[in-house]
Structure formats: C-alpha cells, structure tokens
mmCIF file of the C-alpha atoms, coordinates in Angstrom:
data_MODEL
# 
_entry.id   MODEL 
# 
loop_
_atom_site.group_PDB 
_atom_site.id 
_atom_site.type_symbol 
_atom_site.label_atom_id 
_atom_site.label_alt_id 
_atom_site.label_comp_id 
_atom_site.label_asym_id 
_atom_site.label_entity_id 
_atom_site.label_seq_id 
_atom_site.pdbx_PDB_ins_code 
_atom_site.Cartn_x 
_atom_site.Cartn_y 
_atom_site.Cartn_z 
_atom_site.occupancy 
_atom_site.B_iso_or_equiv 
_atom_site.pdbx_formal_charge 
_atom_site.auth_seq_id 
_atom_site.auth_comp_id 
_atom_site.auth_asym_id 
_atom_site.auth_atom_id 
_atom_site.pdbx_PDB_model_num 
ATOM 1   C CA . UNK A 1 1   ? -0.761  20.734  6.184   1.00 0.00 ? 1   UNK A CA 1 
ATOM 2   C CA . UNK A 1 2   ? 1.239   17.816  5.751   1.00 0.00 ? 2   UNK A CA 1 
ATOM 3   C CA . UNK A 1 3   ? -0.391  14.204  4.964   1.00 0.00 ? 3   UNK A CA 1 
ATOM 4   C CA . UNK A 1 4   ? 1.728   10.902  4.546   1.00 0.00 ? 4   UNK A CA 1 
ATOM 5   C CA . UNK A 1 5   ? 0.405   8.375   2.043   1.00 0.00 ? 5   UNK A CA 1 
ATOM 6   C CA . UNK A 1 6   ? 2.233   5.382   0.525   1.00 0.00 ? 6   UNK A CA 1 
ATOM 7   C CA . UNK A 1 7   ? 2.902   5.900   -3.312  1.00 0.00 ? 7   UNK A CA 1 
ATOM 8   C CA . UNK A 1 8   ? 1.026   3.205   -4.599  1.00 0.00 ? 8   UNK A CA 1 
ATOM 9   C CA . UNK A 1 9   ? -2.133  4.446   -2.651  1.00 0.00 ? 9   UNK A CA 1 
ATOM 10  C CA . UNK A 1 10  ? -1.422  7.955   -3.548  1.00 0.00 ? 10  UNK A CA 1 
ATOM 11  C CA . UNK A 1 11  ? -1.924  7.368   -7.095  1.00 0.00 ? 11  UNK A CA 1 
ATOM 12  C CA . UNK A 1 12  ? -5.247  5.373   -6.738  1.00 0.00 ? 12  UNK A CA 1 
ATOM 13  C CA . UNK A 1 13  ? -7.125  7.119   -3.604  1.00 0.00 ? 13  UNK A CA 1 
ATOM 14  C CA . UNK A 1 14  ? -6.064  10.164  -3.684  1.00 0.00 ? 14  UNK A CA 1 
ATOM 15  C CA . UNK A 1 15  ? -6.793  12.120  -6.819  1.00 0.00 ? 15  UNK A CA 1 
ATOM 16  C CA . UNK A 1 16  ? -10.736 12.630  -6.623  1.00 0.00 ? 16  UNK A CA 1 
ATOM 17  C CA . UNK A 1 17  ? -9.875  13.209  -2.866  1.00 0.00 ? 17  UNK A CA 1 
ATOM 18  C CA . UNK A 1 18  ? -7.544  15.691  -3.000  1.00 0.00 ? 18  UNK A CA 1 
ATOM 19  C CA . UNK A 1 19  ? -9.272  17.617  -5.881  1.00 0.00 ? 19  UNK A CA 1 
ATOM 20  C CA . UNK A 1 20  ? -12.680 18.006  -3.803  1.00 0.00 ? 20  UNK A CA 1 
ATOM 21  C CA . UNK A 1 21  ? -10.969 19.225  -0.929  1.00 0.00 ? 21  UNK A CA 1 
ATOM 22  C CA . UNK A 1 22  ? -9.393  21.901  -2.846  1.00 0.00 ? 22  UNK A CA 1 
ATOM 23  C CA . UNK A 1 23  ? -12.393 23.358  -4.634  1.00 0.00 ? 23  UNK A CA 1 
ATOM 24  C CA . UNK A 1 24  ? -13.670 23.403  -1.386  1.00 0.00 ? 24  UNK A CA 1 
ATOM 25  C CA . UNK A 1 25  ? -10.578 24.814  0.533   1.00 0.00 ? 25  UNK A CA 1 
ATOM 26  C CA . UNK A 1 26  ? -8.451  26.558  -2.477  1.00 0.00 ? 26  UNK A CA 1 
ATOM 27  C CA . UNK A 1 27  ? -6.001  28.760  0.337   1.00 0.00 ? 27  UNK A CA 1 
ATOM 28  C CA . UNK A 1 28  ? -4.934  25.085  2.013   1.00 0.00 ? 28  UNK A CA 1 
ATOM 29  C CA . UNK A 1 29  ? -1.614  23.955  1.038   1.00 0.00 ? 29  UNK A CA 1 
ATOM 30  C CA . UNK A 1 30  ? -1.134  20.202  0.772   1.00 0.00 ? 30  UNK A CA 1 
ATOM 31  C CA . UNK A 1 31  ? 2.257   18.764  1.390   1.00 0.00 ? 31  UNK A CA 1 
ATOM 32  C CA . UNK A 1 32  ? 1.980   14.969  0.028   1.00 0.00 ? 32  UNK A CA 1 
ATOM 33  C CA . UNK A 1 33  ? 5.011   12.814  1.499   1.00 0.00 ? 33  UNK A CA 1 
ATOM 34  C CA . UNK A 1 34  ? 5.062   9.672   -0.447  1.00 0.00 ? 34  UNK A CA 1 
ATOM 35  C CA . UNK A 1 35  ? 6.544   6.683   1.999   1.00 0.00 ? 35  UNK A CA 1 
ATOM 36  C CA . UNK A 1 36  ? 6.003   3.062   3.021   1.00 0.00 ? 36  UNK A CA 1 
ATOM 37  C CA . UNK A 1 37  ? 3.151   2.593   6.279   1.00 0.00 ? 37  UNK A CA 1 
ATOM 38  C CA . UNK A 1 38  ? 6.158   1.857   8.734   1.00 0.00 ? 38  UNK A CA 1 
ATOM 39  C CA . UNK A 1 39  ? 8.145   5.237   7.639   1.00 0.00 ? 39  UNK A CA 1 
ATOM 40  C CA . UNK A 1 40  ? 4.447   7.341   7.750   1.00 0.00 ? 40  UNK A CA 1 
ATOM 41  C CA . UNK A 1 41  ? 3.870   5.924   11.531  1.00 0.00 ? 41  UNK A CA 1 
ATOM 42  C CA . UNK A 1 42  ? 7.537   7.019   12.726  1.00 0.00 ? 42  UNK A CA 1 
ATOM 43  C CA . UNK A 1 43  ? 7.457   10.298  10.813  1.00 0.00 ? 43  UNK A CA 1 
ATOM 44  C CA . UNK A 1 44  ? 3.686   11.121  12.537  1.00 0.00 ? 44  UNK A CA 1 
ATOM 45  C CA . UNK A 1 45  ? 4.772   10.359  15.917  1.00 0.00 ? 45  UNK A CA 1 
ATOM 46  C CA . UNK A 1 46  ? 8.000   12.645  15.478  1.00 0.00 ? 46  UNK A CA 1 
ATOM 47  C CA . UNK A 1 47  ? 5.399   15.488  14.476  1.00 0.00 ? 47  UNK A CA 1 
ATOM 48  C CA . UNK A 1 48  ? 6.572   15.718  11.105  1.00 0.00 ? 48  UNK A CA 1 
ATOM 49  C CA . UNK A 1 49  ? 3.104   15.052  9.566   1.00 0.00 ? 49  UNK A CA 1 
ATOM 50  C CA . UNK A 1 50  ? -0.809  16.034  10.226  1.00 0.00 ? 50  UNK A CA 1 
ATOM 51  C CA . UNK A 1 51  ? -2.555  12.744  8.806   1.00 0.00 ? 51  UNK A CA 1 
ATOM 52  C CA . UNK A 1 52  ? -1.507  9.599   7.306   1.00 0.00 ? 52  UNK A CA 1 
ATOM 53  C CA . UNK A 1 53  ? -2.896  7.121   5.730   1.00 0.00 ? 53  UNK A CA 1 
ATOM 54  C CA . UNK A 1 54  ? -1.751  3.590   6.015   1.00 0.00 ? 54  UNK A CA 1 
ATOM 55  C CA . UNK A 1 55  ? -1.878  -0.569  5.882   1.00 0.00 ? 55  UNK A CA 1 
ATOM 56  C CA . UNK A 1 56  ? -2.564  -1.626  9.796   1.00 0.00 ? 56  UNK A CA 1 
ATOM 57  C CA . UNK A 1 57  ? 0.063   -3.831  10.884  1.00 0.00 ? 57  UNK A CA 1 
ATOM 58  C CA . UNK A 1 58  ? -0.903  -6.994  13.281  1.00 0.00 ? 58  UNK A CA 1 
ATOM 59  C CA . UNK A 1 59  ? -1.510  -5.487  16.381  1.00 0.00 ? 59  UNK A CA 1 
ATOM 60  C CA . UNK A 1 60  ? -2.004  -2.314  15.091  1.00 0.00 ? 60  UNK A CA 1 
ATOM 61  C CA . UNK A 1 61  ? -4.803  -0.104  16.504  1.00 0.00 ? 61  UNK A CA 1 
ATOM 62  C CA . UNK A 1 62  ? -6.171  1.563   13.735  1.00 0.00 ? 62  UNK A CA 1 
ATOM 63  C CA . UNK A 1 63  ? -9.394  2.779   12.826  1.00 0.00 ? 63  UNK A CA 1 
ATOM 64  C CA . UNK A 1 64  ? -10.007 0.551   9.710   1.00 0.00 ? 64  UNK A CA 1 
ATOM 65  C CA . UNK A 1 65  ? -11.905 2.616   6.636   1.00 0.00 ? 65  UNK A CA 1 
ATOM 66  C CA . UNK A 1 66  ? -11.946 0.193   4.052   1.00 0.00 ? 66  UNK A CA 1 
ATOM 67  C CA . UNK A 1 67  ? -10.534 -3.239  2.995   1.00 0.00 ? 67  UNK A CA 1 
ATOM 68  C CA . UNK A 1 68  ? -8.215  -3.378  -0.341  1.00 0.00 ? 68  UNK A CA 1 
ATOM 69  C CA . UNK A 1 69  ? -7.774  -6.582  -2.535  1.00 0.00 ? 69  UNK A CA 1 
ATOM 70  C CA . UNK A 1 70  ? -3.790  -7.764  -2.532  1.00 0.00 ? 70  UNK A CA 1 
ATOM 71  C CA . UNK A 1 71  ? -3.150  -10.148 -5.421  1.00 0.00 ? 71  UNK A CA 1 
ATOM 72  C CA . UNK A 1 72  ? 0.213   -11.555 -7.039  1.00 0.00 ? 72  UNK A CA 1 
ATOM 73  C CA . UNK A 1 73  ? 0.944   -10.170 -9.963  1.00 0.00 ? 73  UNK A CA 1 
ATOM 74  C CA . UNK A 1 74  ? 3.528   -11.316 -12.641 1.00 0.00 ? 74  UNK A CA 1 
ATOM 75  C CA . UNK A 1 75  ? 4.762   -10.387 -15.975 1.00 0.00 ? 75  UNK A CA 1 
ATOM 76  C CA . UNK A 1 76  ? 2.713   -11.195 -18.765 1.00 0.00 ? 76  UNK A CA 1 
ATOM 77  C CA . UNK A 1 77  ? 5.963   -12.524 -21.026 1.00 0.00 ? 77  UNK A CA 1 
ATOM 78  C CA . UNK A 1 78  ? 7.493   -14.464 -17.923 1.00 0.00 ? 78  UNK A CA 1 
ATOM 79  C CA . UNK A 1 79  ? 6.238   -17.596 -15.644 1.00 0.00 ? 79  UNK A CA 1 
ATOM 80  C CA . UNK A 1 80  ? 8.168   -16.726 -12.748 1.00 0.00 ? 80  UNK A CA 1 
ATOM 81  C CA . UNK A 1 81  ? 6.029   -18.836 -10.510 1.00 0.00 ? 81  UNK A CA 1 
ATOM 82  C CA . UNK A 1 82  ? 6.769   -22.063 -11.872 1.00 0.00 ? 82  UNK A CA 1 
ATOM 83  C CA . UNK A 1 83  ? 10.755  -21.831 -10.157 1.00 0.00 ? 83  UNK A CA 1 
ATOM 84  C CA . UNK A 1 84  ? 11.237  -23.504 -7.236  1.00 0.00 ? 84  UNK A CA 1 
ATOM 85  C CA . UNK A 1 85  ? 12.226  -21.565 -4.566  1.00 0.00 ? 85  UNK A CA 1 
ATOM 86  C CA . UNK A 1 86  ? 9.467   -19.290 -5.961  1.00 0.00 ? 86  UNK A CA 1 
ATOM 87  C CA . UNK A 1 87  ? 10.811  -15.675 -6.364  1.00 0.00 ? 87  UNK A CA 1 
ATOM 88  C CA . UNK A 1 88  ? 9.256   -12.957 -4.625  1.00 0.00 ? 88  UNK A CA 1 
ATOM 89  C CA . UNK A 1 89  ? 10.257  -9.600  -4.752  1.00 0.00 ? 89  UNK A CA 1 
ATOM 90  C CA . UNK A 1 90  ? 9.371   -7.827  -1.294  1.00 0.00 ? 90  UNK A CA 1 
ATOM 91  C CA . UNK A 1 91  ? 8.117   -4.318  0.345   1.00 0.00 ? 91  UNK A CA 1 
ATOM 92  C CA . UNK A 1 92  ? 11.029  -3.808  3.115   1.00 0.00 ? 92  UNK A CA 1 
ATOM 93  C CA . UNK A 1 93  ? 10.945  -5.641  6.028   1.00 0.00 ? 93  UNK A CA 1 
ATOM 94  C CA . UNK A 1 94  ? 8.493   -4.576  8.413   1.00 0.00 ? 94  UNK A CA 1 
ATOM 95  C CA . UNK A 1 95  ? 5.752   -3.913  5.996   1.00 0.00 ? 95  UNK A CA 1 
ATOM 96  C CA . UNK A 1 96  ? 2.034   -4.860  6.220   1.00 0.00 ? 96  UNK A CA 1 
ATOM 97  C CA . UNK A 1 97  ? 1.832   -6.230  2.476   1.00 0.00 ? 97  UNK A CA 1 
ATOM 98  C CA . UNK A 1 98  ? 5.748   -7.787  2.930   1.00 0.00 ? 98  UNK A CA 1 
ATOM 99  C CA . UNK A 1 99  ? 3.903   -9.543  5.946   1.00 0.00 ? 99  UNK A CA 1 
ATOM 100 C CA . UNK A 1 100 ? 0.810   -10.024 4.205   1.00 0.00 ? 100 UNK A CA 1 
ATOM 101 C CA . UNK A 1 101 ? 3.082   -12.206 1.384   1.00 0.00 ? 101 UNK A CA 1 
ATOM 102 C CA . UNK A 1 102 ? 5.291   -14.457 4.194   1.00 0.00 ? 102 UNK A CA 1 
ATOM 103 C CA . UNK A 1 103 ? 2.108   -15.186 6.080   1.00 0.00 ? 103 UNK A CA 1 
ATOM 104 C CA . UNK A 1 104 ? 0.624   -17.017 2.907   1.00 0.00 ? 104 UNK A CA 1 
ATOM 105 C CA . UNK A 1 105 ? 3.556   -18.553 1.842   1.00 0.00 ? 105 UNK A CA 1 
ATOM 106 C CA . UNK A 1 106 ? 4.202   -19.940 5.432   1.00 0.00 ? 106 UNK A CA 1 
ATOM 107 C CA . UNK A 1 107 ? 0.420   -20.958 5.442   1.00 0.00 ? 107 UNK A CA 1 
ATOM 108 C CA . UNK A 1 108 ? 0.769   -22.697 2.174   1.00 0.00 ? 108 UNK A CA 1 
ATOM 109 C CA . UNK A 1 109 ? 4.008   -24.332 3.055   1.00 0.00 ? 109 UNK A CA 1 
ATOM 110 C CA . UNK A 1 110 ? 5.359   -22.913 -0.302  1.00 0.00 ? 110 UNK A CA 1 
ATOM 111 C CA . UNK A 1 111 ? 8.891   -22.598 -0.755  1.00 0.00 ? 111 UNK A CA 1 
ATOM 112 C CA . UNK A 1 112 ? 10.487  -19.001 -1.507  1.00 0.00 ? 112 UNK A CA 1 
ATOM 113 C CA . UNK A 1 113 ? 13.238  -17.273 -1.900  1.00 0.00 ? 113 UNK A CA 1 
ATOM 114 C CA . UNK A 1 114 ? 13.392  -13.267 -1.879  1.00 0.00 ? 114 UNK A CA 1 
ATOM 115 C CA . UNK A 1 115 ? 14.847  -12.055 -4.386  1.00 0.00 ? 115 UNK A CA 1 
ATOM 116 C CA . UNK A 1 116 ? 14.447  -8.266  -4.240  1.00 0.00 ? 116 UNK A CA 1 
ATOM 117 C CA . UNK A 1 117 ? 13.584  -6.105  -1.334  1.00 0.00 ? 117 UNK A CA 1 
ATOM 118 C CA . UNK A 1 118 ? 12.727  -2.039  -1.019  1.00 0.00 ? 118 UNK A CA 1 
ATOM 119 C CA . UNK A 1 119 ? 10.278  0.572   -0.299  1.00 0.00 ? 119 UNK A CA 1 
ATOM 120 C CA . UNK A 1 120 ? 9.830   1.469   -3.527  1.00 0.00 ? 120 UNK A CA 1 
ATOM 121 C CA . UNK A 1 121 ? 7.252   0.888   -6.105  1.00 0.00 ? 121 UNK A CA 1 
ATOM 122 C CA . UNK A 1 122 ? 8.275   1.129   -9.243  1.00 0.00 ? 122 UNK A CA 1 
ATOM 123 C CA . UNK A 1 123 ? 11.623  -0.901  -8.105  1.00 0.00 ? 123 UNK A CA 1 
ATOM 124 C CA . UNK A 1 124 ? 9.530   -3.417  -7.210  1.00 0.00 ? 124 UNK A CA 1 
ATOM 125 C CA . UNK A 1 125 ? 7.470   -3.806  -10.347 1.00 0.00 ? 125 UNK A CA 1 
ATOM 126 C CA . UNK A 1 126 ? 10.449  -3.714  -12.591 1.00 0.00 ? 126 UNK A CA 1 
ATOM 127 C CA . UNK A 1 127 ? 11.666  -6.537  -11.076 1.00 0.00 ? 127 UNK A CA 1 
ATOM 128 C CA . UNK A 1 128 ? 8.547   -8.462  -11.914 1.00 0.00 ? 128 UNK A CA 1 
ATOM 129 C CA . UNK A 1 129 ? 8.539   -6.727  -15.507 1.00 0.00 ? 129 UNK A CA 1 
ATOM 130 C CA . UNK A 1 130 ? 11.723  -8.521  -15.840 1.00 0.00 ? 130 UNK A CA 1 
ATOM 131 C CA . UNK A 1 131 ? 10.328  -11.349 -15.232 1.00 0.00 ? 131 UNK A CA 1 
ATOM 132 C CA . UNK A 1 132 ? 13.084  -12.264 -11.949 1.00 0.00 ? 132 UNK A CA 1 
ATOM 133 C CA . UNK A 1 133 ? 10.054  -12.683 -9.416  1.00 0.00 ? 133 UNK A CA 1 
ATOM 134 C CA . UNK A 1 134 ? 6.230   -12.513 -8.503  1.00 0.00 ? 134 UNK A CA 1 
ATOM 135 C CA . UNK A 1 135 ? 5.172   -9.699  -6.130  1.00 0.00 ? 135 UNK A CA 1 
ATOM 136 C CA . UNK A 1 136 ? 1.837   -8.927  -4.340  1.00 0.00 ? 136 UNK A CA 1 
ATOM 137 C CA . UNK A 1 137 ? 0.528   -5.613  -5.167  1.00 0.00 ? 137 UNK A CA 1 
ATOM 138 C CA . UNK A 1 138 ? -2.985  -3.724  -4.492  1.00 0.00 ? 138 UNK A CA 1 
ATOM 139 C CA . UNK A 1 139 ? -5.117  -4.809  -7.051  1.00 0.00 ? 139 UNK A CA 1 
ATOM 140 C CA . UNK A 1 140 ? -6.089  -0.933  -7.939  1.00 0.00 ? 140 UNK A CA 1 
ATOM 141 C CA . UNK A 1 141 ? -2.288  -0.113  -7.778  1.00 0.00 ? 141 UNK A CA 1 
ATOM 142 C CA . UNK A 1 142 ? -1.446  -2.429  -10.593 1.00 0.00 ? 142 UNK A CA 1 
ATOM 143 C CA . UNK A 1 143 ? -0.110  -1.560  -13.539 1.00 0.00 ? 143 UNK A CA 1 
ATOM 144 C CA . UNK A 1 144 ? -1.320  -2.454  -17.143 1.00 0.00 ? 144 UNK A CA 1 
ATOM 145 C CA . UNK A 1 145 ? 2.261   -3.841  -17.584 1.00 0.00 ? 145 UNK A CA 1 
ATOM 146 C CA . UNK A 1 146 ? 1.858   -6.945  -15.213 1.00 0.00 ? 146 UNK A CA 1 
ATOM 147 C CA . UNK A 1 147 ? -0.995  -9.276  -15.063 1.00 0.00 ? 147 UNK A CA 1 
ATOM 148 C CA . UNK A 1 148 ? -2.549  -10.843 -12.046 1.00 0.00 ? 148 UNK A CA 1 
ATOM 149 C CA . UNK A 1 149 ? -2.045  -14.419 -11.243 1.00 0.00 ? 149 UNK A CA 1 
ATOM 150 C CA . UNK A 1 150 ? -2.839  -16.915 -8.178  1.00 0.00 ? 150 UNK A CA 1 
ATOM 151 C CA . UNK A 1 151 ? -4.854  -20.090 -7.903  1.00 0.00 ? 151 UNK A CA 1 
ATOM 152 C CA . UNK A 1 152 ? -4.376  -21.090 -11.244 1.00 0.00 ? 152 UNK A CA 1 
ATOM 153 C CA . UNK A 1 153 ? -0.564  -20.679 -10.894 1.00 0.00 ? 153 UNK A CA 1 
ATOM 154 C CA . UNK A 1 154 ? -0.352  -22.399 -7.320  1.00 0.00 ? 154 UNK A CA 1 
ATOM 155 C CA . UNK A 1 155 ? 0.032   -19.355 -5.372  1.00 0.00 ? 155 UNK A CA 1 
ATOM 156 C CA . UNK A 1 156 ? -1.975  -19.020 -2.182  1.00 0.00 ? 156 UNK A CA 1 
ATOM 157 C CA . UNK A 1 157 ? -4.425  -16.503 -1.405  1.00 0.00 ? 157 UNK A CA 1 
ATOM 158 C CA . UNK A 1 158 ? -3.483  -13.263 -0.270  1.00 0.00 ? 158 UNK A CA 1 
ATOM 159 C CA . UNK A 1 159 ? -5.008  -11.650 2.763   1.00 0.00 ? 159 UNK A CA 1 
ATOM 160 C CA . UNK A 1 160 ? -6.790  -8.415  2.027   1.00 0.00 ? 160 UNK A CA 1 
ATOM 161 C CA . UNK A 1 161 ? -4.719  -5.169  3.267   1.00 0.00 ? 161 UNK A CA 1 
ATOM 162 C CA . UNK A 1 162 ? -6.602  -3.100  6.096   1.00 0.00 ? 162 UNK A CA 1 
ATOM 163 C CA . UNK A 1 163 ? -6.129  0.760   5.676   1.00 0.00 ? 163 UNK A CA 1 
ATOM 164 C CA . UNK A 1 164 ? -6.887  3.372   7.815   1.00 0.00 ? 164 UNK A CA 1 
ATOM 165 C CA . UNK A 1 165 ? -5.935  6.594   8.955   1.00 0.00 ? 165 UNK A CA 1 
ATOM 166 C CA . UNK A 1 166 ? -3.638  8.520   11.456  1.00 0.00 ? 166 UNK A CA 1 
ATOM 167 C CA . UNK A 1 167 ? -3.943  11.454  12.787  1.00 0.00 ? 167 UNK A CA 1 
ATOM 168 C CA . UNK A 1 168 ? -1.101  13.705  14.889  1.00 0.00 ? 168 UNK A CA 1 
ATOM 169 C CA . UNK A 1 169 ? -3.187  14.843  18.448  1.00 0.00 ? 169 UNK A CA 1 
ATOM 170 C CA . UNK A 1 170 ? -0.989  18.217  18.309  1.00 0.00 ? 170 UNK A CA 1 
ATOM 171 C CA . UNK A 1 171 ? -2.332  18.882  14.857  1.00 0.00 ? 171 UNK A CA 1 
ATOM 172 C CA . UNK A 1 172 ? -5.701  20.178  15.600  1.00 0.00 ? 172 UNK A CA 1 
ATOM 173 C CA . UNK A 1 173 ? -6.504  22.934  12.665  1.00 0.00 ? 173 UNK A CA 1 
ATOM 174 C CA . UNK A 1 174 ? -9.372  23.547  11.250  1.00 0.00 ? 174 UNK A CA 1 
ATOM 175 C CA . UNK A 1 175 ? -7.983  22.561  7.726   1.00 0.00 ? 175 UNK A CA 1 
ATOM 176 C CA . UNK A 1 176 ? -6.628  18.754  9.471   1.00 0.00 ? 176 UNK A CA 1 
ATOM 177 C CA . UNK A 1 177 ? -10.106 18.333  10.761  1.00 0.00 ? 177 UNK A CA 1 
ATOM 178 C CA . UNK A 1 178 ? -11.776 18.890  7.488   1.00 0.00 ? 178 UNK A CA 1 
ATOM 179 C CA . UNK A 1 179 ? -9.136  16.741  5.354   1.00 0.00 ? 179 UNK A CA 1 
ATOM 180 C CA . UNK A 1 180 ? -9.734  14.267  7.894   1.00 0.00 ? 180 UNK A CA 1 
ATOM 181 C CA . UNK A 1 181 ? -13.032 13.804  7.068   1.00 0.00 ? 181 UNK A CA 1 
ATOM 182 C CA . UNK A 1 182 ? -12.819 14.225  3.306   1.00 0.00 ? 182 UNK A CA 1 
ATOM 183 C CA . UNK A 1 183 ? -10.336 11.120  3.467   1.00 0.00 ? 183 UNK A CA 1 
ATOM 184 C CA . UNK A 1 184 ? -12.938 9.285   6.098   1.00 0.00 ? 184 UNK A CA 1 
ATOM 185 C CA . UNK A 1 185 ? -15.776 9.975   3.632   1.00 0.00 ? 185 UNK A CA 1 
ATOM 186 C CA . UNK A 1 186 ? -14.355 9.511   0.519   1.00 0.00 ? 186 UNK A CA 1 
ATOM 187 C CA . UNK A 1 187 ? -11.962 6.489   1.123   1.00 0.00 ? 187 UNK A CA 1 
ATOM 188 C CA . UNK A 1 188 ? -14.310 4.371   2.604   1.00 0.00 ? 188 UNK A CA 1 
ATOM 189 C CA . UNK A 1 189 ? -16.866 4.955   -0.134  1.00 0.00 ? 189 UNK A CA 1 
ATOM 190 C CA . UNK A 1 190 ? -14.709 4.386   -2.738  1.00 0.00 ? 190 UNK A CA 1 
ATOM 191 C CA . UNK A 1 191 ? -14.925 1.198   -4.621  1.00 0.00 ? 191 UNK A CA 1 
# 
C-alpha cells in the first residue's frame, strides 16, 4: 500500500504509527512517499497513492484530525528578524504553511522579502542555520539546531496548521481500511 506524508510530518507522526500497524499486520508492505501537501493531493487523485496525510488548504474539504502548532524559528547564532524587509525562507508556492506565513505577515502589515523558496526541508532549515532568513516550521518538526522565536522578536502569530487525511475511493483493501484507522486513532491522540 502506498501512503503520502510530507517529510517533516513523517519524522514526527509517523514512527509509533507505523510500528503498531506492523506488529499488527507484519505481511503489509508500506510504501512511504515523502512530498509537500499540494504534490500528495495531485499524486492521490492520479491513483498513485492509497492514503495521505496532509495540511488542509483554505477551502479545502478535509476531515480535520488534529491541530499542529506553526512557530518561526531562527538560528540561535543569527538575528535574522531584526532586517528590514524581514527574510523568510518559504515552502513552494501553493503550500498551506507558505500560506499560513504570507497571511500573518499581510495581517501584521510586516514587511518581507523571500529569500528562499522549495519543497524541501532540510533546504529550508539550512537556510535559517545560516542565519539568511526566519522560517515557520511545525513546532514538533523542529530541529535542536534552530530555536523558536515570535512575539518577543516582532513577528506575528502564526496560525495553527490543520491536518487531516486522504483517502483514494478506488483503494478499498482491507490493509487501506485498517491503516486508515491506525492513522485516525493514533494521530489525533497524539500530543
């Protein structure tokens, strides 16, 4: 079976997850695709993927399972938010938590300038390691290499990101229904 999860939430949801369902289920193969929410929606509707599990967009009908903090984070050695334009470094456009950022700046009538963009991760927190720009992150997705920042600094507050889960309605297995419920269960009793 294939699920779609974005990398950051892979490495804090899934583990506990993924390791119950296969004491449970040991003859179930799991292929993980690690991509960005917009990519996982495109890829389920082509009926490349079983499940996903993504930010809602505005609009977005999605079954919401539980609520994660987004906060700026920064490096610890750098006090990026003090430029003006501040710098941002960016999920790709189209992205709830890109969205998420823009929305609060707007609000705040803050002045910013973008200095990085991409899907990725780990790009995106070595730009802030390097101290070139401020990003917001999911709290639990942050690494011990950046700190958190945001009041205190001037930056406005973030709205939290809504995640939920997709499912393909040709992928109707035994195995799909009971990951899908494993995720329902365990995701939105995590805390």
């Amino acid at each position: 079976m294939r699920l779609g999860v974005p990398d950051d939430y892979a490495a804090f949801l899934l583990p506990a997850v993924l390791s119950r369902f296969a004491e449970d289920h040991p003859l179930v193969t799991v292929e993980l695709i690690c991509e960005q929410s917009t990519a996982l929606v495109k890829t389920l509707a082509e009926g490349r993927l079983d499940l996903a599990i993504v930010t809602r967009l505005p609009d977005q009908p999605l079954d919401v399972i539980r609520l994660e903090r987004f906060v700026w984070v920064a490096s610890p050695n750098h006090v990026a938010w003090q430029a003006d334009p501040l710098p941002v470094a960016l999920f790709e456009p189209g992205c709830a938590a890109r969205m998420n950022v823009l929305q609060a700046l707007g609000e705040a009538d803050r002045s910013y300038r973008c200095t990085y963009s991409s899907a990725s991760l780990l790009g995106l927190i070595a730009v802030v390691q390097a101290g070139l720009a401020v990003a917001g992150l999911a709290q639990r997705s942050v690494p011990p290499s950046l700190r958190i920042i945001g009041g205190n600094e001037g930056l406005p507050v973030l709205p939290d990101l809504e995640i939920g889960i997709l499912r393909n309605p040709m992928s109707t297995t035994p195995a799909v229904d009971r990951l899908h419920d494993f995720l329902r269960r365990d995701l939105a009793q995590q805390a």
